[in-house]
Gaussian input, Z-matrix of N, CA and C with variables (Angstrom, degrees):
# hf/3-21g

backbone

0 1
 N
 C     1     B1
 C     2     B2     1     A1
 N     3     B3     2     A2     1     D1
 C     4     B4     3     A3     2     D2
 C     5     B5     4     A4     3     D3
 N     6     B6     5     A5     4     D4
 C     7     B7     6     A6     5     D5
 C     8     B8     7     A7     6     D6
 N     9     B9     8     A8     7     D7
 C    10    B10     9     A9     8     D8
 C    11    B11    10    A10     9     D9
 N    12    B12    11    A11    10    D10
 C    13    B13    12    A12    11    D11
 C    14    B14    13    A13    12    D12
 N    15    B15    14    A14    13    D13
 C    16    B16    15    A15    14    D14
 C    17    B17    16    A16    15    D15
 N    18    B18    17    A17    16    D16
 C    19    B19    18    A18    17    D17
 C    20    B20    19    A19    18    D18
 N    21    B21    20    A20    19    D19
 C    22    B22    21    A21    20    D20
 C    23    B23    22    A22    21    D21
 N    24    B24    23    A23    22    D22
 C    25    B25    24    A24    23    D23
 C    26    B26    25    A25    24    D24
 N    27    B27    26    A26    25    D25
 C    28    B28    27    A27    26    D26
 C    29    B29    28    A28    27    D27
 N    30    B30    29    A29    28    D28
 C    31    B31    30    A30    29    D29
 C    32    B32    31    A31    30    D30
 N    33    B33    32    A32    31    D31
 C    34    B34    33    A33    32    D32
 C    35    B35    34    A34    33    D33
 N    36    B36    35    A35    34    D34
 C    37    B37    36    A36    35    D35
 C    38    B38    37    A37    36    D36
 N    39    B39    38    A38    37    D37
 C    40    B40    39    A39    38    D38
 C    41    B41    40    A40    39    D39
 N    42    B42    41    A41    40    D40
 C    43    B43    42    A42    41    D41
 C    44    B44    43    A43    42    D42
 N    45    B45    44    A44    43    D43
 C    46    B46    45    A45    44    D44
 C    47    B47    46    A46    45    D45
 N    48    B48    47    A47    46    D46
 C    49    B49    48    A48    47    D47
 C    50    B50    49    A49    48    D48
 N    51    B51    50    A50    49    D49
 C    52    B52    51    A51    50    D50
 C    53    B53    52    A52    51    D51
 N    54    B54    53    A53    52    D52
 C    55    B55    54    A54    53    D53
 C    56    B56    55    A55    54    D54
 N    57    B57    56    A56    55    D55
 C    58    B58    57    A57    56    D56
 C    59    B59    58    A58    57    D57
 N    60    B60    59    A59    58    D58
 C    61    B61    60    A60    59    D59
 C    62    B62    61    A61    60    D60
 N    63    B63    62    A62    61    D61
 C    64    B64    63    A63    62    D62
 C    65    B65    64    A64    63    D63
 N    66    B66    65    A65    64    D64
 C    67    B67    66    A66    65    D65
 C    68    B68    67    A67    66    D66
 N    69    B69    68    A68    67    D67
 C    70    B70    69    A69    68    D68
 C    71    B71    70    A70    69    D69
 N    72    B72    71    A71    70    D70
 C    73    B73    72    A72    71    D71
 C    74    B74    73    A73    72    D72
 N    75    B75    74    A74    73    D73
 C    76    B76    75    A75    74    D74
 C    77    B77    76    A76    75    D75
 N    78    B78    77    A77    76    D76
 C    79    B79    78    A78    77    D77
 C    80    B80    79    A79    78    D78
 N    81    B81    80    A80    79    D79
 C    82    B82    81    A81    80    D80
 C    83    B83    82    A82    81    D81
 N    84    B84    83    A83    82    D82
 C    85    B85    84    A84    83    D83
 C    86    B86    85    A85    84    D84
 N    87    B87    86    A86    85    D85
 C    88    B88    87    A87    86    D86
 C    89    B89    88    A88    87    D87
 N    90    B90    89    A89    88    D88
 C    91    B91    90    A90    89    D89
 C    92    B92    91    A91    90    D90
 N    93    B93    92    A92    91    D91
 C    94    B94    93    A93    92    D92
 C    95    B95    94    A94    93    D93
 N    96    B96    95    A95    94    D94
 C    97    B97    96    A96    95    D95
 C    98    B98    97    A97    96    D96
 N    99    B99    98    A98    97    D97
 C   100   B100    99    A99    98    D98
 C   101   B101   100   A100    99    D99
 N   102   B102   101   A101   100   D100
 C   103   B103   102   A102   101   D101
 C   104   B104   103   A103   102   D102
 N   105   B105   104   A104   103   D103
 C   106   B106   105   A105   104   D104
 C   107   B107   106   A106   105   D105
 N   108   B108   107   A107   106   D106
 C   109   B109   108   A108   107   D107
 C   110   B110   109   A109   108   D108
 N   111   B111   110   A110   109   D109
 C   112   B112   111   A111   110   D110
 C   113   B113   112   A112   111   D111
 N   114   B114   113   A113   112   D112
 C   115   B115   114   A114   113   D113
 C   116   B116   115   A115   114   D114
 N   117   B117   116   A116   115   D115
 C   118   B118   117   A117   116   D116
 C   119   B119   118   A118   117   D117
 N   120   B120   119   A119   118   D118
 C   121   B121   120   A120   119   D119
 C   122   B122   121   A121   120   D120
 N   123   B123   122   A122   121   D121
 C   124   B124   123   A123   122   D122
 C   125   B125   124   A124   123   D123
 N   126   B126   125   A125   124   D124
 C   127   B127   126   A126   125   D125
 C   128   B128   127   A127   126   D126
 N   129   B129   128   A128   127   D127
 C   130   B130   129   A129   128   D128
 C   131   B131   130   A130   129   D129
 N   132   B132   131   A131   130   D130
 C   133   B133   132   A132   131   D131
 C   134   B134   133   A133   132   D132
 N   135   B135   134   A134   133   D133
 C   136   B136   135   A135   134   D134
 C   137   B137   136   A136   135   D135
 N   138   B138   137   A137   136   D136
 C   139   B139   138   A138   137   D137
 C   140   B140   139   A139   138   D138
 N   141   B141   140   A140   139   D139
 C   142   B142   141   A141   140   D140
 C   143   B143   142   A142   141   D141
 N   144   B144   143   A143   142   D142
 C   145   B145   144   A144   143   D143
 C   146   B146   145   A145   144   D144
 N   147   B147   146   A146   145   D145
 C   148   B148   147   A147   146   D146
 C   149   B149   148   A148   147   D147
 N   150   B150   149   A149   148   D148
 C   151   B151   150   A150   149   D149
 C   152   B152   151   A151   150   D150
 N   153   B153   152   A152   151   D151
 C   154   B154   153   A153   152   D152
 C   155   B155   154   A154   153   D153
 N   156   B156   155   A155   154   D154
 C   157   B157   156   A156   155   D155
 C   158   B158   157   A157   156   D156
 N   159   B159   158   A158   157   D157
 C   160   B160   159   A159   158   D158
 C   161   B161   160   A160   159   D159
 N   162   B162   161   A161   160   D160
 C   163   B163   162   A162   161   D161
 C   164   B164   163   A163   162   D162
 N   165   B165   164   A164   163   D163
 C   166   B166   165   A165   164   D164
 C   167   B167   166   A166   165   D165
 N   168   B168   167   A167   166   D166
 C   169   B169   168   A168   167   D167
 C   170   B170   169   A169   168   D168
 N   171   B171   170   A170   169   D169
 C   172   B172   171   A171   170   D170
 C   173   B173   172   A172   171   D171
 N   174   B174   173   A173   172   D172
 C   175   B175   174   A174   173   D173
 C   176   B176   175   A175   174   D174
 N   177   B177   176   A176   175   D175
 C   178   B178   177   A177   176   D176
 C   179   B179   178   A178   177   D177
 N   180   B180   179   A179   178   D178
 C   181   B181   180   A180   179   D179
 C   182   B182   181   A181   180   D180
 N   183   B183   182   A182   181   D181
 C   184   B184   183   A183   182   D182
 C   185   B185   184   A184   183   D183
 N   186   B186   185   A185   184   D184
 C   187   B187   186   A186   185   D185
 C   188   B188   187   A187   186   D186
 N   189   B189   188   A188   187   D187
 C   190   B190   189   A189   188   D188
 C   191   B191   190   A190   189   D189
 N   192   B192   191   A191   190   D190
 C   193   B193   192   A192   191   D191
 C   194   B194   193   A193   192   D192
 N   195   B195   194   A194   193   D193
 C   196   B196   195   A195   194   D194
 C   197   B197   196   A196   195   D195
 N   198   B198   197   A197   196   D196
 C   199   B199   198   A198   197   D197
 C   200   B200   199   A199   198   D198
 N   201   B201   200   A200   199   D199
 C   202   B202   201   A201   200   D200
 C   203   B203   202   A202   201   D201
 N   204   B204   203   A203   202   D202
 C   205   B205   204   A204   203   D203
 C   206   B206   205   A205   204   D204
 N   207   B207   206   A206   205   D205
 C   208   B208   207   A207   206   D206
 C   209   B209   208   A208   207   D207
 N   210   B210   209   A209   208   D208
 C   211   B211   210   A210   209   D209
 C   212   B212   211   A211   210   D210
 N   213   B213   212   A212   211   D211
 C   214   B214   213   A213   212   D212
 C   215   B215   214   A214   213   D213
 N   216   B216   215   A215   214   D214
 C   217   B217   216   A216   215   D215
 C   218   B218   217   A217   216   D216
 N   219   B219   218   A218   217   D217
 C   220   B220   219   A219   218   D218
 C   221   B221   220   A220   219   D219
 N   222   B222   221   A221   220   D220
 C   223   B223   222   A222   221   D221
 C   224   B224   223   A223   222   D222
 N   225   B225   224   A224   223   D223
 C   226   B226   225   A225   224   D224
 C   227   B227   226   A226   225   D225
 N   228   B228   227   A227   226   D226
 C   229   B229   228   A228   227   D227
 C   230   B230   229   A229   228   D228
 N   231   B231   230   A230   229   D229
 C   232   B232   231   A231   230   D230
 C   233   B233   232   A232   231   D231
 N   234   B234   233   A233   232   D232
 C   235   B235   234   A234   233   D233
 C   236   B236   235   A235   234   D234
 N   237   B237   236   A236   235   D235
 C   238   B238   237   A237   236   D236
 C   239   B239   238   A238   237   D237
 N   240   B240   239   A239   238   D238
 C   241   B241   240   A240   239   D239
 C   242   B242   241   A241   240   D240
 N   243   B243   242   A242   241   D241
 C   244   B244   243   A243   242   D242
 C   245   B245   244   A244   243   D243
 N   246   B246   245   A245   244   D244
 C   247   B247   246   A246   245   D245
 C   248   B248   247   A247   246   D246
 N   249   B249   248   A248   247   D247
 C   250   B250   249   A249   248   D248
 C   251   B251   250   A250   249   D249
 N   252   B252   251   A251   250   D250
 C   253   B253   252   A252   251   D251
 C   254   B254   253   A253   252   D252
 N   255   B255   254   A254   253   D253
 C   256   B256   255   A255   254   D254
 C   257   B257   256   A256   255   D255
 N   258   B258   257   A257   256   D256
 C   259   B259   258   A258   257   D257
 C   260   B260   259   A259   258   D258
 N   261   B261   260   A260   259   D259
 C   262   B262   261   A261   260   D260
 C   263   B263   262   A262   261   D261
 N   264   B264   263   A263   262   D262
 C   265   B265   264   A264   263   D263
 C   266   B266   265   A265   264   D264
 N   267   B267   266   A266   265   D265
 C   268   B268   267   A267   266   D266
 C   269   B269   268   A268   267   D267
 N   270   B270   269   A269   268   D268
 C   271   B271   270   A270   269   D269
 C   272   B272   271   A271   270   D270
 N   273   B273   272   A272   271   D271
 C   274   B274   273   A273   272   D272
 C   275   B275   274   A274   273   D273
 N   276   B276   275   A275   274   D274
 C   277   B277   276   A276   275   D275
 C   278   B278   277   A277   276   D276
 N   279   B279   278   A278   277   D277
 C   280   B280   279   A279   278   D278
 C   281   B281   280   A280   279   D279
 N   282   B282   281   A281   280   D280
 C   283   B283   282   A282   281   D281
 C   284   B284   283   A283   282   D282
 N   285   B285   284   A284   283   D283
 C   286   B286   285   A285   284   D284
 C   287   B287   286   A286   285   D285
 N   288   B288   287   A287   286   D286
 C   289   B289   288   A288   287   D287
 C   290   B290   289   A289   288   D288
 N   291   B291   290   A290   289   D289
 C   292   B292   291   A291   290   D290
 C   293   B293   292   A292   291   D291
 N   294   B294   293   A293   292   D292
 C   295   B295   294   A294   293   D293
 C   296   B296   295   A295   294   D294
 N   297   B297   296   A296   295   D295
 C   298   B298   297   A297   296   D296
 C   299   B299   298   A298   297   D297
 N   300   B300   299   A299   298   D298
 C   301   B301   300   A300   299   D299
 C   302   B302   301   A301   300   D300
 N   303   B303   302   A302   301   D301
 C   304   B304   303   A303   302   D302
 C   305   B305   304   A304   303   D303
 N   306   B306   305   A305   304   D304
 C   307   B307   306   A306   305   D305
 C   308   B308   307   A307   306   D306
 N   309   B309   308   A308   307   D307
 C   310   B310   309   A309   308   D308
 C   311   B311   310   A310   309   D309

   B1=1.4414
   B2=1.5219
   B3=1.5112
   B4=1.9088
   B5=1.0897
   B6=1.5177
   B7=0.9337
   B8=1.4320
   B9=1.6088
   B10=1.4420
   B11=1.3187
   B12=1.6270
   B13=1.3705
   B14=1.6217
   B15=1.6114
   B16=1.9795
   B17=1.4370
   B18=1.4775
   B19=1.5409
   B20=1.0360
   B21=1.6976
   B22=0.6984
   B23=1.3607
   B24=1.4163
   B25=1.7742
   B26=1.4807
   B27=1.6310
   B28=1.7319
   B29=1.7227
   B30=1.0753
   B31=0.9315
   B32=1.6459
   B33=1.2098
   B34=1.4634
   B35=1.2316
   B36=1.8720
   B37=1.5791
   B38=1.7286
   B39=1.5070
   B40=1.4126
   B41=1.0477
   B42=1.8274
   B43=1.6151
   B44=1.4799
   B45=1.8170
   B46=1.5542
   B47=1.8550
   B48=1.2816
   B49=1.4510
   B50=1.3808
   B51=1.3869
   B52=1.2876
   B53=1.2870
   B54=1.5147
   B55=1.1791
   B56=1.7742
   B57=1.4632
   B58=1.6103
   B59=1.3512
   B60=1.0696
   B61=1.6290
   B62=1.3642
   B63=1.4698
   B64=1.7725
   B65=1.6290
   B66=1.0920
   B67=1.5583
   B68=1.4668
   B69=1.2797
   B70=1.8808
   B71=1.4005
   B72=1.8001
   B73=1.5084
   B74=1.5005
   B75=1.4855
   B76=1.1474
   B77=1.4609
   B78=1.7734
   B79=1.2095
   B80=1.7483
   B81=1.2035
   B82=1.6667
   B83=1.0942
   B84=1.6193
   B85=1.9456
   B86=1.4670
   B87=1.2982
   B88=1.5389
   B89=1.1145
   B90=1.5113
   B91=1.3184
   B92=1.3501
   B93=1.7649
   B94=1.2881
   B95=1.8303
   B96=1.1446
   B97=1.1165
   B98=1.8381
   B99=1.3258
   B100=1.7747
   B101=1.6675
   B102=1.5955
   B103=1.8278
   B104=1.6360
   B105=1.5917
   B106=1.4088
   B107=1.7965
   B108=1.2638
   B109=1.1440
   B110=1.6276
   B111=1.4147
   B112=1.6641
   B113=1.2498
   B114=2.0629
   B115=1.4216
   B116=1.7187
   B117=1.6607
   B118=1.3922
   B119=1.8888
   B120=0.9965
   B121=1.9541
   B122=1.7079
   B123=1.2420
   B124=1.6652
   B125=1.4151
   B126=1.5293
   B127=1.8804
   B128=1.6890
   B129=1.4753
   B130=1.4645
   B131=1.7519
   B132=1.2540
   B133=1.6823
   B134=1.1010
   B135=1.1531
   B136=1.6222
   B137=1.5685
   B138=1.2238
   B139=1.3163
   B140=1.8331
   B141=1.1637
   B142=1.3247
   B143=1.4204
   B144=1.2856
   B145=1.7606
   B146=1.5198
   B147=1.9633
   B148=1.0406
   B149=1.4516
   B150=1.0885
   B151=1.5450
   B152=2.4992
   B153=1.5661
   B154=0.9611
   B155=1.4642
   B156=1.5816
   B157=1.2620
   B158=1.5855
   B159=1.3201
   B160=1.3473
   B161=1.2149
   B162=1.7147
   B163=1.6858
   B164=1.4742
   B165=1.2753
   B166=1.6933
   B167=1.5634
   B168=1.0038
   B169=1.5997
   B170=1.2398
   B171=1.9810
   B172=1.6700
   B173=1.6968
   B174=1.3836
   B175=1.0276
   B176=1.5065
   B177=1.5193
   B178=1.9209
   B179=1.4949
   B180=1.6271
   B181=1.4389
   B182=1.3628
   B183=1.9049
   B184=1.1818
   B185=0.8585
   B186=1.6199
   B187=1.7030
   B188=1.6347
   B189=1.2748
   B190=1.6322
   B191=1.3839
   B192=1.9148
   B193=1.3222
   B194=1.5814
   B195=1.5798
   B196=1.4119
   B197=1.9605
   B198=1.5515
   B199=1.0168
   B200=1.9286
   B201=1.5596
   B202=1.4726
   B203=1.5946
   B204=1.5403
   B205=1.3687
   B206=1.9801
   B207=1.2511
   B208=1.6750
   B209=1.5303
   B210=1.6004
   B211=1.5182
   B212=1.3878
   B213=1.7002
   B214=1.4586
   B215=1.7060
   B216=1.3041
   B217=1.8038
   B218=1.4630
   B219=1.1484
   B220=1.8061
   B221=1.6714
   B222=1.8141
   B223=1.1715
   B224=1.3281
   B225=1.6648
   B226=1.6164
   B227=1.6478
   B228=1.2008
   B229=1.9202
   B230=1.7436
   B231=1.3688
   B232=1.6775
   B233=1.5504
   B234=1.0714
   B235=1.5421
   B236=1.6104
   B237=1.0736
   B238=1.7957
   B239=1.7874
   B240=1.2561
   B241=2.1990
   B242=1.6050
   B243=1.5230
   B244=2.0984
   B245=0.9616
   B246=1.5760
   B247=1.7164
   B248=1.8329
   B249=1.0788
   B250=1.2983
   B251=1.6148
   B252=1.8763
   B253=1.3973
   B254=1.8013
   B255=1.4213
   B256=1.6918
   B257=1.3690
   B258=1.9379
   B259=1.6350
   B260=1.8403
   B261=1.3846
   B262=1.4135
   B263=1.7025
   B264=1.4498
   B265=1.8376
   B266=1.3900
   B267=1.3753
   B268=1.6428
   B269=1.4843
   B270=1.6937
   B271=1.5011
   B272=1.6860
   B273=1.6531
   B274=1.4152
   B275=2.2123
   B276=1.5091
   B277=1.3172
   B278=1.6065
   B279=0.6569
   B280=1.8235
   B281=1.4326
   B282=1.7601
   B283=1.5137
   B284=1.4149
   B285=1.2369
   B286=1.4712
   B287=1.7468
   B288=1.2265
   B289=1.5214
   B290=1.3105
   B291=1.1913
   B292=1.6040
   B293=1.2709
   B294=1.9384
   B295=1.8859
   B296=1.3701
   B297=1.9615
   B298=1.6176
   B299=1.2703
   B300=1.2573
   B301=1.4677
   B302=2.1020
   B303=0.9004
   B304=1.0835
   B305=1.3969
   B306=1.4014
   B307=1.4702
   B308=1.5353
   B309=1.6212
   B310=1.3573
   B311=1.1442
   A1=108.08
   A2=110.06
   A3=111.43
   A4=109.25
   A5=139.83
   A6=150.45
   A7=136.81
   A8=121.56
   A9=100.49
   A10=119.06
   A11=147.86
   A12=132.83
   A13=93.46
   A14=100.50
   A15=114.14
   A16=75.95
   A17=98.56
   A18=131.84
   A19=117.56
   A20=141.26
   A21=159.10
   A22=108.60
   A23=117.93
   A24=115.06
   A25=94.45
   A26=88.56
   A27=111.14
   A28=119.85
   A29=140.62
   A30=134.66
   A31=128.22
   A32=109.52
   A33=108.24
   A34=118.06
   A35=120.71
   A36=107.98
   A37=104.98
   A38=92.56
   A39=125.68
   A40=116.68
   A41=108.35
   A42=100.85
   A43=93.17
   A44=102.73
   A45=112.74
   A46=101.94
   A47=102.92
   A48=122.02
   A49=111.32
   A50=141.65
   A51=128.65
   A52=112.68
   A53=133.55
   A54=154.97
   A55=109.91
   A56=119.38
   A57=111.22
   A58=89.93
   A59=98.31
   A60=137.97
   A61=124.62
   A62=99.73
   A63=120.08
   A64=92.62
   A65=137.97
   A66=146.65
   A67=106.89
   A68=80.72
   A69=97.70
   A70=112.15
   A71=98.28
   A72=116.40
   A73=100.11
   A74=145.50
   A75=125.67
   A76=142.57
   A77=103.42
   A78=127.73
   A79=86.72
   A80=98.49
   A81=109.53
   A82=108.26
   A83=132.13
   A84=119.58
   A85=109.71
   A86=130.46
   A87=127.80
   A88=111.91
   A89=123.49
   A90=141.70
   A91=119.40
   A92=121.77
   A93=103.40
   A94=109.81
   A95=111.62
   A96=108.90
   A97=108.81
   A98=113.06
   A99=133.65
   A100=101.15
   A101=76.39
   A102=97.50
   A103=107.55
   A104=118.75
   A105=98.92
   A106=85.68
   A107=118.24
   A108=154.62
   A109=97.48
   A110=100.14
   A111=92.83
   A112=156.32
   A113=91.51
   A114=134.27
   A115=102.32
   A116=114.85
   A117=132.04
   A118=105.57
   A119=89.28
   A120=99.69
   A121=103.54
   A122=98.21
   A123=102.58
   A124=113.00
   A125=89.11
   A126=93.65
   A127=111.91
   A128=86.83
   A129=88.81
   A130=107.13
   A131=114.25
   A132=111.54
   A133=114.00
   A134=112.98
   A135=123.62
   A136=116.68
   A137=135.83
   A138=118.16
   A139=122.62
   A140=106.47
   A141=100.51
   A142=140.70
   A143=140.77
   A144=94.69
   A145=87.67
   A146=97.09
   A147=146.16
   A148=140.88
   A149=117.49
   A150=111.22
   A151=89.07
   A152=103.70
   A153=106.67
   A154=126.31
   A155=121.64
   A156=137.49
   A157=106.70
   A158=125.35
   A159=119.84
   A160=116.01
   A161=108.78
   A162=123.23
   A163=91.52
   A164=110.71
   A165=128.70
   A166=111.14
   A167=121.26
   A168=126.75
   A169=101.38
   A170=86.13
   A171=111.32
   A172=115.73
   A173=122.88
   A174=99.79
   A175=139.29
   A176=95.03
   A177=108.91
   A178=81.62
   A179=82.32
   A180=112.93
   A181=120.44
   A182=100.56
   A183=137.95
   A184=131.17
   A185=108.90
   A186=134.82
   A187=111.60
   A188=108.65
   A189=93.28
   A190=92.69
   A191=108.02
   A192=100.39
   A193=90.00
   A194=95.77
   A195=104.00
   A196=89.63
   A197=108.88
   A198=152.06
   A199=107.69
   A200=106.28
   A201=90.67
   A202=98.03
   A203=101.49
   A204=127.69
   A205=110.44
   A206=124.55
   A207=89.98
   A208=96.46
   A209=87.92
   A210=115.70
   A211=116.16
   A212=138.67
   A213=133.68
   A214=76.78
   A215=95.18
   A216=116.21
   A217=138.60
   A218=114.71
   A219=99.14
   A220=79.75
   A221=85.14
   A222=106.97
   A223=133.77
   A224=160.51
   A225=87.15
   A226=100.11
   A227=113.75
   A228=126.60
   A229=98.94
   A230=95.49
   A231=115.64
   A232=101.99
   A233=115.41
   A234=117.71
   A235=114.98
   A236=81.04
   A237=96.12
   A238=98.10
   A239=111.24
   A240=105.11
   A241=86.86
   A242=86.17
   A243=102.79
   A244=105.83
   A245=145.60
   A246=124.73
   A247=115.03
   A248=115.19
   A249=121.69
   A250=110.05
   A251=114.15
   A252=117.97
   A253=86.99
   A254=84.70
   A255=119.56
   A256=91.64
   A257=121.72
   A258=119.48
   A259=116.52
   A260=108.44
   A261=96.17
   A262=80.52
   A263=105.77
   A264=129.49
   A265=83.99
   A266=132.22
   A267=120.37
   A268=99.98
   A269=120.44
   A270=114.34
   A271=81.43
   A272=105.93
   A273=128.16
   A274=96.17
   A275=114.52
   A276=110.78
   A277=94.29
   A278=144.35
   A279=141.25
   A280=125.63
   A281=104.38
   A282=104.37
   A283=101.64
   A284=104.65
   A285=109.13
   A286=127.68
   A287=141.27
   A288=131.93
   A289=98.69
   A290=107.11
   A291=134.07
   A292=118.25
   A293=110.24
   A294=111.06
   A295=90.27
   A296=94.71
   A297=107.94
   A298=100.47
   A299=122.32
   A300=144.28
   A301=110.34
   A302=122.82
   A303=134.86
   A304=140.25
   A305=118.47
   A306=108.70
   A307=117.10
   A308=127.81
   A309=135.87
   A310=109.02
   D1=133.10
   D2=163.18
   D3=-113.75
   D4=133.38
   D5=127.20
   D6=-75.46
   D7=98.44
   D8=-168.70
   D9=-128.34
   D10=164.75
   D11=-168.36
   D12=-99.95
   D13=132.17
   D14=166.81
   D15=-109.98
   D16=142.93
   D17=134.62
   D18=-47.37
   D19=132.92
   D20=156.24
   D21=-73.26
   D22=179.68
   D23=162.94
   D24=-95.51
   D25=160.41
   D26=-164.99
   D27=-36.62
   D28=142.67
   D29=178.35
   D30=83.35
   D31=-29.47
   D32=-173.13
   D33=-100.78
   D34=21.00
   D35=-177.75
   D36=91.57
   D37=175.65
   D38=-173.86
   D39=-110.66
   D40=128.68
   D41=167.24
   D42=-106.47
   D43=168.81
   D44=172.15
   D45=-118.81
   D46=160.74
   D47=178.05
   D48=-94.77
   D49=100.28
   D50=163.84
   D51=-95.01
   D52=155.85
   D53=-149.26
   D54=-169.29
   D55=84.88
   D56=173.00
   D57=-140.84
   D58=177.38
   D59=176.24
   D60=-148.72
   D61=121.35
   D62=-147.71
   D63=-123.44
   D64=163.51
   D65=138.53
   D66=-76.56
   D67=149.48
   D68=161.09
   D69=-85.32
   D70=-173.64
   D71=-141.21
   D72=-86.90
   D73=137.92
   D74=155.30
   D75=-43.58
   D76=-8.98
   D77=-169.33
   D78=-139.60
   D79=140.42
   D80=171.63
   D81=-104.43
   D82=115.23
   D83=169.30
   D84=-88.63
   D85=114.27
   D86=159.59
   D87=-13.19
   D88=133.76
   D89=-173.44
   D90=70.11
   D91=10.06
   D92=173.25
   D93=130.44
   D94=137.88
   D95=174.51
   D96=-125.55
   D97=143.53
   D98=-175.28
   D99=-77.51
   D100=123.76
   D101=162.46
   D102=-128.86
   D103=102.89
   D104=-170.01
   D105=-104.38
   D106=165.66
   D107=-128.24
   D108=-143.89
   D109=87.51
   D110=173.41
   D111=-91.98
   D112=10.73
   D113=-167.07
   D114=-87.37
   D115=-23.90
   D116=-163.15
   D117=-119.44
   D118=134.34
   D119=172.10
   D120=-87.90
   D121=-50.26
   D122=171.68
   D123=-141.87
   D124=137.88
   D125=166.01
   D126=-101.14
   D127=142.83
   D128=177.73
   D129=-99.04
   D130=-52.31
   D131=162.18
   D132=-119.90
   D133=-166.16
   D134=-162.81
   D135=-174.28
   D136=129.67
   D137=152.17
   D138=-123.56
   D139=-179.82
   D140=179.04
   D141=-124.42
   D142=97.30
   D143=-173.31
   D144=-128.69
   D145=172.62
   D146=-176.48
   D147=-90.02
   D148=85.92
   D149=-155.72
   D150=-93.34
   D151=176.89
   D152=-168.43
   D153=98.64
   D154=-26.48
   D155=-170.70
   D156=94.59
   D157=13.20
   D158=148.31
   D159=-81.87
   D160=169.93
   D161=178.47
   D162=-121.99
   D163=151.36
   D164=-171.31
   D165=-138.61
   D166=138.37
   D167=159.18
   D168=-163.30
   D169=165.92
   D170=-163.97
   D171=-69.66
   D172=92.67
   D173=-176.53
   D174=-73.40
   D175=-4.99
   D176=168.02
   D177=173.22
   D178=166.07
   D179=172.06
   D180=-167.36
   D181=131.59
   D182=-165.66
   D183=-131.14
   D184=93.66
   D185=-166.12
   D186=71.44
   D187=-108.38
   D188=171.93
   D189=-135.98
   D190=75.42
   D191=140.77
   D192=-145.22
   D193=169.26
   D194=-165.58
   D195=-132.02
   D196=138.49
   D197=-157.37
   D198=-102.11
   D199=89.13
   D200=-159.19
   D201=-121.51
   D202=115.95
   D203=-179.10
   D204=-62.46
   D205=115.92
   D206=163.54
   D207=-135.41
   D208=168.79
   D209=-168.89
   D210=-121.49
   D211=149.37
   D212=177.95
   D213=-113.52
   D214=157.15
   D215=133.27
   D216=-19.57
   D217=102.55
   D218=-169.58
   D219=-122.62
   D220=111.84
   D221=171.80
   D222=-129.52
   D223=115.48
   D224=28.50
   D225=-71.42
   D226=160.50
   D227=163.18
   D228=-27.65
   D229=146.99
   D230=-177.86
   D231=-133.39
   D232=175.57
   D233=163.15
   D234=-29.08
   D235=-50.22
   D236=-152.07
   D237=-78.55
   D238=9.27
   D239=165.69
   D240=116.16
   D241=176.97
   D242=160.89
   D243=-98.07
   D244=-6.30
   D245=156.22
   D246=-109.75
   D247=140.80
   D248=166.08
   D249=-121.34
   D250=153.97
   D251=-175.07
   D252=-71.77
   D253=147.56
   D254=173.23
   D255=-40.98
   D256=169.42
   D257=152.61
   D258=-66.71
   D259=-174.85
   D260=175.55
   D261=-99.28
   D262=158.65
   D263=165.04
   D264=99.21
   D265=-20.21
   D266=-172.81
   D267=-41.34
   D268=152.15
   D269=-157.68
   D270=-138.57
   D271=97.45
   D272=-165.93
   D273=-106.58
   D274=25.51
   D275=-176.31
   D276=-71.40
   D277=-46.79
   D278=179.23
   D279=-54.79
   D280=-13.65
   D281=-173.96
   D282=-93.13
   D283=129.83
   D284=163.46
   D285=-72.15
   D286=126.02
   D287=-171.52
   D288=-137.62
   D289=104.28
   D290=165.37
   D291=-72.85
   D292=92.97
   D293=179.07
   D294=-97.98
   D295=143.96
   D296=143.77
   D297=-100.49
   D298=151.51
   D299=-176.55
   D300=-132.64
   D301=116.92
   D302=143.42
   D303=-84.16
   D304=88.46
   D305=-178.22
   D306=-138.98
   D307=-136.99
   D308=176.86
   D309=-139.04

């Protein structure tokens, strides 16, 4: 894990840089599973990725936790795109998901 202080512009405070890598859930819940961040009071952005051959993004974020959507391959492509969200119970403890976090 890094945690580091950016300067802000004058007057308005400090943001910090977080940088970890967490596993996923043994159980997957539809729409996303919570990584809150206990280095940060609030995040202002965030991104996500997905190691394993999944795709990941932020699906919201609330205060300092971040909301992490993932997706497999829908292959071949269907109506519905080339990625679809994982099932729910999918057991994603082996995937590694690398957030940067920006916050205060």
């Amino acid at each position: 894990m890094v945690v580091a202080g950016l300067t802000k512009a004058k007057g308005l405070g400090t943001y910090k840089l977080y940088i970890d890598t967490v596993t996923g859930p043994s159980s997957y819940t539809t729409g996303g599973f919570g990584v809150t961040i206990d280095d940060l009071t609030q995040i202002e952005r965030a991104i996500v990725m997905a190691g394993g051959g999944y795709l990941a993004d932020v699906a919201s974020i609330n205060g300092n936790t971040v909301i992490i959507r993932v997706y497999e391959f829908n292959y071949p492509a269907t109506a519905a795109g080339t990625a679809k969200e994982v099932g729910a119970g999918t057991d994603l403890s082996g995937v590694p998901f690398t957030i940067i976090a920006i916050g205060r």
